[in-house]
Residue frames relative to the residue before (quaternion, step in Angstrom):
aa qw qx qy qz dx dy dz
X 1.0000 0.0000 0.0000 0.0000 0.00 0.00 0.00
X 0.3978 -0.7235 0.4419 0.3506 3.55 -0.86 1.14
X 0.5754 -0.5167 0.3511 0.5279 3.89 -0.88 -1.11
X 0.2771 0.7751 -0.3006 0.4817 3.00 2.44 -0.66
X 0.6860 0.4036 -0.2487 0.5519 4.15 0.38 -1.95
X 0.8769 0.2779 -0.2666 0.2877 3.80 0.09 -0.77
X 0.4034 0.7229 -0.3988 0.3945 3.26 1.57 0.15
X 0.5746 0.6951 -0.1146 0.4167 2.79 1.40 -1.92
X 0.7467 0.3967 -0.3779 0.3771 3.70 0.47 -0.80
X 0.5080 -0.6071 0.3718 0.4849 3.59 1.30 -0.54
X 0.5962 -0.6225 0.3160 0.3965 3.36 -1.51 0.19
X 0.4023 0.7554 -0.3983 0.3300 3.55 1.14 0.48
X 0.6257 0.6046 -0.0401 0.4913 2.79 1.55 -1.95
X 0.8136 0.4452 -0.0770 0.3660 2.79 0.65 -1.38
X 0.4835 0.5524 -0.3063 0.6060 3.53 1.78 -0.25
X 0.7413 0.5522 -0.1943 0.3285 3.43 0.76 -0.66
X 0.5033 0.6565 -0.1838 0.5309 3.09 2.04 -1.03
X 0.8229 0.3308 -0.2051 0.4139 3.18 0.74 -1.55
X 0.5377 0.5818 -0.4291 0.4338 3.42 1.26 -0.20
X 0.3668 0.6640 -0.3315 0.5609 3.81 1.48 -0.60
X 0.8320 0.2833 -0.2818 0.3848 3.39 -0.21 -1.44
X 0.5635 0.5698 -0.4689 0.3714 3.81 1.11 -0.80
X 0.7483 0.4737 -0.2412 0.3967 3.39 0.46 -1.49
X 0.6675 0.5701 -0.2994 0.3738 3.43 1.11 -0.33
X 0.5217 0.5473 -0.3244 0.5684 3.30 1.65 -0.70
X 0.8222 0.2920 -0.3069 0.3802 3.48 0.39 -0.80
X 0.6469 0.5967 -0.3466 0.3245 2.98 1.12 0.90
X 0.1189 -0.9239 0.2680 0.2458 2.55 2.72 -0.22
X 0.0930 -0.6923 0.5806 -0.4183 2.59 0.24 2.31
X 0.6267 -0.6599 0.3363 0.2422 3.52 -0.73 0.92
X 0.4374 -0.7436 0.3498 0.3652 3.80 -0.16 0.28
X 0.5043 0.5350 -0.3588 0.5750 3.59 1.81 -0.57
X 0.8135 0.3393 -0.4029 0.2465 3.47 0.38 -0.43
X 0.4537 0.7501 -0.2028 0.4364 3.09 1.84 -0.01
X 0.6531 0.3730 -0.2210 0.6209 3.09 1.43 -1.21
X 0.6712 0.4985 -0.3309 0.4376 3.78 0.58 -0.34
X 0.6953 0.3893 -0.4947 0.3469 3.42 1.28 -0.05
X 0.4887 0.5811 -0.5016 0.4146 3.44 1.28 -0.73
X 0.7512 0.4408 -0.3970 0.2894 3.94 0.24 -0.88
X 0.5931 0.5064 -0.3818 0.4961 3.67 1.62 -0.50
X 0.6827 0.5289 -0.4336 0.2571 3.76 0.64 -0.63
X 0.1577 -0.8426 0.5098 0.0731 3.13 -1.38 0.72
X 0.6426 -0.6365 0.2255 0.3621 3.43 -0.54 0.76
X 0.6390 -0.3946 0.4555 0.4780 3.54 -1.40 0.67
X 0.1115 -0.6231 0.6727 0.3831 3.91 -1.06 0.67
X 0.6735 0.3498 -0.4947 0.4234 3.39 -2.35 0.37
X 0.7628 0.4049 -0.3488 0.3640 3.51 0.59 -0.55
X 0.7052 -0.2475 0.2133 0.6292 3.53 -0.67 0.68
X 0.1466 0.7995 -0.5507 0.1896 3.31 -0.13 1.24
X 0.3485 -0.8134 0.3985 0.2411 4.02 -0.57 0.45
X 0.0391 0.9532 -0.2957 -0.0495 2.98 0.10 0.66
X 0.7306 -0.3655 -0.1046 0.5672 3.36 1.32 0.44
X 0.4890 -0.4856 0.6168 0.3804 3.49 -1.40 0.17
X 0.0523 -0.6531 0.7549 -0.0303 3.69 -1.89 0.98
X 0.8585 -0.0803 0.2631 0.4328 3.49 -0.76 0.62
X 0.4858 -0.7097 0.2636 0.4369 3.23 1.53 0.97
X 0.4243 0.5728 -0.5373 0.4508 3.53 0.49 1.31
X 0.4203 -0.7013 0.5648 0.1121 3.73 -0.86 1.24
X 0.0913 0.7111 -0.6968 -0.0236 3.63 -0.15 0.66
X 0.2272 -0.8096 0.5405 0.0283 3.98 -1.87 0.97
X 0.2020 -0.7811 0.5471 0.2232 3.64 0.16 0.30
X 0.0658 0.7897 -0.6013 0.1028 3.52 -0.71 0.93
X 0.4169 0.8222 -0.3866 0.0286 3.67 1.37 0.10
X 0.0021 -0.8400 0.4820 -0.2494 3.36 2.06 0.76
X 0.8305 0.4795 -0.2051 0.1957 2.06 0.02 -2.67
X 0.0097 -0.7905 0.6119 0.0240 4.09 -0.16 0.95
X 0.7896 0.3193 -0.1248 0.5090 3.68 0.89 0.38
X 0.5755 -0.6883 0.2735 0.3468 3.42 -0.75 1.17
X 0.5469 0.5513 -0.3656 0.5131 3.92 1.38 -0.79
X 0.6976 0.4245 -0.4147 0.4014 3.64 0.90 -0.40
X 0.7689 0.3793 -0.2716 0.4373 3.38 0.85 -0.19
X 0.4231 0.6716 -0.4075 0.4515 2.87 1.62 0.46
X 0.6634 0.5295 -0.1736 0.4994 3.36 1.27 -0.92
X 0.6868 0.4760 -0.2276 0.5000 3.40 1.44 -0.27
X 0.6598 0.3434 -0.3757 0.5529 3.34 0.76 -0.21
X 0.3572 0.6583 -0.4321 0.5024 3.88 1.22 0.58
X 0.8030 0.3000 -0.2157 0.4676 3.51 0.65 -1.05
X 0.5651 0.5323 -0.5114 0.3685 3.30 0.90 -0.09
X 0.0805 -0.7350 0.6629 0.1179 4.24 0.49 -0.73
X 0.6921 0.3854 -0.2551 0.5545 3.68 0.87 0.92
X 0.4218 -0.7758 0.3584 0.3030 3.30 -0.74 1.11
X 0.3020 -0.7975 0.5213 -0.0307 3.37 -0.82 0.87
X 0.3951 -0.6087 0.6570 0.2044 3.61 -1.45 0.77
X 0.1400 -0.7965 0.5848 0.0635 3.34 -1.23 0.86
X 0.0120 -0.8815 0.4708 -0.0333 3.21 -1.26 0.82
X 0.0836 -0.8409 0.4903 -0.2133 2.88 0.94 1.79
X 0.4318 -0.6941 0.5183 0.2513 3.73 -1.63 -0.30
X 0.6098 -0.6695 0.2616 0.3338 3.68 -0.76 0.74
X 0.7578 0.4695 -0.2874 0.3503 3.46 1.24 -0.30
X 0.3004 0.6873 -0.5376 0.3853 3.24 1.56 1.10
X 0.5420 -0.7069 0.4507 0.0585 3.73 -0.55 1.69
X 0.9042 0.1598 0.0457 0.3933 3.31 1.14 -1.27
X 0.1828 0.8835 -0.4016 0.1572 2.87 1.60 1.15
X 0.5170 0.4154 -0.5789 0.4744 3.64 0.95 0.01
X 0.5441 0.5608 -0.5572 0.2809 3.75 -0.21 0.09
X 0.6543 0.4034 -0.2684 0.5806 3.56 1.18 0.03
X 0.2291 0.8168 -0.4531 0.2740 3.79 1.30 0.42
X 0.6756 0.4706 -0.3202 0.4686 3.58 1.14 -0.90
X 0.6439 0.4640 -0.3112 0.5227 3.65 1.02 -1.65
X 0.6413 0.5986 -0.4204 0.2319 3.99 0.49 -0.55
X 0.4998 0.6656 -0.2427 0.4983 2.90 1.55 -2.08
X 0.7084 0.5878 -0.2357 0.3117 4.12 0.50 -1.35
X 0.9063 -0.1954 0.2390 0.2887 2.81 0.77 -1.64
X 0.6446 0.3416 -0.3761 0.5712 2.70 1.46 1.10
X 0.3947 -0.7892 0.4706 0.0050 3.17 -1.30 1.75
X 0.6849 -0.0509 -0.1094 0.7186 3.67 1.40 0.69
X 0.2300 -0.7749 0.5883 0.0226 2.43 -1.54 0.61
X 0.2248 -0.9177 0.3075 0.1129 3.98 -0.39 0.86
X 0.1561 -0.9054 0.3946 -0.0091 3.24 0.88 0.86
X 0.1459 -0.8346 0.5218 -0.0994 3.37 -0.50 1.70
X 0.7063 0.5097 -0.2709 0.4098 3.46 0.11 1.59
X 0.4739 -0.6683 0.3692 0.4389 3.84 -0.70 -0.06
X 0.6409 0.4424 -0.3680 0.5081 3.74 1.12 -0.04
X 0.2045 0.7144 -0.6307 0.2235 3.67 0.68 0.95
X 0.4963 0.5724 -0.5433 0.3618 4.23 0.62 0.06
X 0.7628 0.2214 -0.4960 0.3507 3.82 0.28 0.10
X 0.4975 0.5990 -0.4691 0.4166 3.70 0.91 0.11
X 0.5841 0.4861 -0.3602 0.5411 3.77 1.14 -0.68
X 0.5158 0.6145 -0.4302 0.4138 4.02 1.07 -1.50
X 0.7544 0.5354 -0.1190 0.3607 3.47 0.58 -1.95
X 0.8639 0.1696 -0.0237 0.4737 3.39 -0.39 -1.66
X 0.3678 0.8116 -0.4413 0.1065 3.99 1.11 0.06
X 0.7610 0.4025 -0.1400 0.4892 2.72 1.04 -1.75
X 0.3398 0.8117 -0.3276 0.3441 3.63 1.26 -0.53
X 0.7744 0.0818 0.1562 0.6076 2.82 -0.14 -2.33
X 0.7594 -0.5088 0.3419 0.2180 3.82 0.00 1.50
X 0.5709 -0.5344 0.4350 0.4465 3.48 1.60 0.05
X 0.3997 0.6631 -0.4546 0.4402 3.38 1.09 0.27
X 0.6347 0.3997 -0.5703 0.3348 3.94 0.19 0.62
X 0.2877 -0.8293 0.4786 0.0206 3.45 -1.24 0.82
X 0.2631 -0.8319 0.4352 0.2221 3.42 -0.70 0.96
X 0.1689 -0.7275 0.6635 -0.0454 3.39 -1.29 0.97
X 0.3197 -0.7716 0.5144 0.1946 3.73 -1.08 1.27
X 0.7991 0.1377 -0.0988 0.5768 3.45 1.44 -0.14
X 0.6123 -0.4240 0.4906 0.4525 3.83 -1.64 0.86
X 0.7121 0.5482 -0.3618 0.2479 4.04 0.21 -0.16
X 0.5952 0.4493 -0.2126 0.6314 2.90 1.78 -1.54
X 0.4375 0.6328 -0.4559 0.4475 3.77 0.62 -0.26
X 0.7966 0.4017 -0.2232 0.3926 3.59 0.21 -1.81
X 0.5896 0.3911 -0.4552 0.5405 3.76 1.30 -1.23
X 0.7033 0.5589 -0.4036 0.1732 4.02 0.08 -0.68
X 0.4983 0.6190 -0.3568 0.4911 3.24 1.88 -0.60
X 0.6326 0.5449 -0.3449 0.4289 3.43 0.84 -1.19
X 0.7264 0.4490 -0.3727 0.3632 3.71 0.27 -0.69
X 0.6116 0.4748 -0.3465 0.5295 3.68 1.05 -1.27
X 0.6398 0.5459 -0.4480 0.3031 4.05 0.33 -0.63
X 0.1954 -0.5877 0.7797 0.0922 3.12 -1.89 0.64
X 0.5505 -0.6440 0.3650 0.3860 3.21 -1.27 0.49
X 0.6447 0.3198 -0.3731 0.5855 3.76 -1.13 0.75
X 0.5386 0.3319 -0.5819 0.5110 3.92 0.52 0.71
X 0.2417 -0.6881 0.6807 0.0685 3.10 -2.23 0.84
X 0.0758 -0.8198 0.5616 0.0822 3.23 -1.10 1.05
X 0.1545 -0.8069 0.5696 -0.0256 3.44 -0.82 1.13
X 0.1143 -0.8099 0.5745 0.0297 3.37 -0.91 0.97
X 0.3483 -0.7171 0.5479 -0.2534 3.14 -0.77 2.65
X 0.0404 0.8440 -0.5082 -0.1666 3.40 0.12 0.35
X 0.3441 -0.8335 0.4027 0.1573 3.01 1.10 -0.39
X 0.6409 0.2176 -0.1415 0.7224 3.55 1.80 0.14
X 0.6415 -0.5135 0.4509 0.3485 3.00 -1.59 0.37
X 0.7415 -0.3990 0.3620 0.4000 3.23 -1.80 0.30
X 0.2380 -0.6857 0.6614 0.1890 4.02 -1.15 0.71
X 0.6805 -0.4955 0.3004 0.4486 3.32 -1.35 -0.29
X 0.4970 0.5500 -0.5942 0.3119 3.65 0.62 0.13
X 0.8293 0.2756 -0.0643 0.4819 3.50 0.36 -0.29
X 0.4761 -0.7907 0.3709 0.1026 3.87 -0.87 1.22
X 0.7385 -0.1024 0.0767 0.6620 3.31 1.93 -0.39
X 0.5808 -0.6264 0.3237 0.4069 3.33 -1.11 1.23
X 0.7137 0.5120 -0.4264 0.2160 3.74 0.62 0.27
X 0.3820 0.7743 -0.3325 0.3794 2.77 2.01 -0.58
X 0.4529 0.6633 -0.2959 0.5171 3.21 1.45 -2.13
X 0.9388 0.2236 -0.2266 0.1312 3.44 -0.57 -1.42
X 0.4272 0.7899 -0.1683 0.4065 2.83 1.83 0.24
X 0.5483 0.5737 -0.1768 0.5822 2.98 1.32 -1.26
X 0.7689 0.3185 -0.3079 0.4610 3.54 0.43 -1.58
X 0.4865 0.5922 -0.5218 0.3746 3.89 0.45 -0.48
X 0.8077 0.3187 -0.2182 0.4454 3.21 0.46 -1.63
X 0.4185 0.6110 -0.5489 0.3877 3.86 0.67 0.13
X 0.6713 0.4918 -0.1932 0.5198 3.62 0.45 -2.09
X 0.5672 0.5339 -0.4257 0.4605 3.84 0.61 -0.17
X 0.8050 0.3161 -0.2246 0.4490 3.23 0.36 -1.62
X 0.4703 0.6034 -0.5371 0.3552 3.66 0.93 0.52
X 0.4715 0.6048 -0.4857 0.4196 3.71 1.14 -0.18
């Protein structure tokens, strides 16, 4: 595994690995079998998950994240600015004011209560948050604002609404949106 493969999983992943590798040493476990697990493991799905390259644009599925500390912890692992696509009925989006201010250069806001994300992150991000009536129009909008080397990751940052029965459904849907952009 390169440092490139374990960077890649994030710093979640990547805390976890090395805690693996302590407990494994003191268990004096082989090093091949060590180094084969980090190369077999695979990431938490929904969770800052990769899901494909478009037109050199990174697109992530994070629709886990059901809470603002969880997407706080995601926009950590990226170390790269980053389009968001989150949903308007997250209450406590200034609580992510620091991780925004960092690292994310728009923001896509899926819903009719998009006025306190605009209240919040307007002046911030240059007026740069956009409204979208659905997780689809969201995915085709990311595609237009991208350049290549931008990453978009979708964070709701709230639980699951009624378009959708569970946060995997959710992440489904977007996976298979960012698909049908091919």
């Amino acid at each position: 595994m390169t440092l490139e493969q374990l960077a890649r999983q994030g710093r979640r992943t990547s805390a976890m690995t090395t805690a693996a590798t302590i407990t494994s040493k003191m268990s004096q476990i082989r090093k091949e079998s060590i180094k084969q697990a980090f190369c077999d493991f695979e990431n938490v799905k929904y969770r800052y998950e990769y899901v494909d390259v478009v037109d050199g644009v990174t697109y992530y599925d994070d629709s886990a994240a059901c809470s603002t500390e969880a997407t706080w912890f995601s926009f950590d692992n990226l170390h790269q600015s980053v389009i968001w696509i989150t949903y308007a009925d997250n209450r406590d989006c200034d609580e992510l004011m620091a991780q925004v201010k960092k690292y994310v250069k728009t923001i896509i806001c899926i819903g009719d209560n998009t006025e306190r994300f605009h209240s919040v992150y307007d002046e911030i991000l240059k007026d740069k948050v956009i409204d979208c009536s659905s997780l689809e129009e969201a995915v085709r909008m990311a595609s237009r604002i991208s350049v290549s080397d931008d990453n978009v990751m979708f964070s709701p940052a709230t639980h699951v609404n009624a378009d959708y029965n569970s946060y995997m459904e959710r992440g489904d849907s977007f996976k298979q949106y960012v698909h049908n952009l091919k």
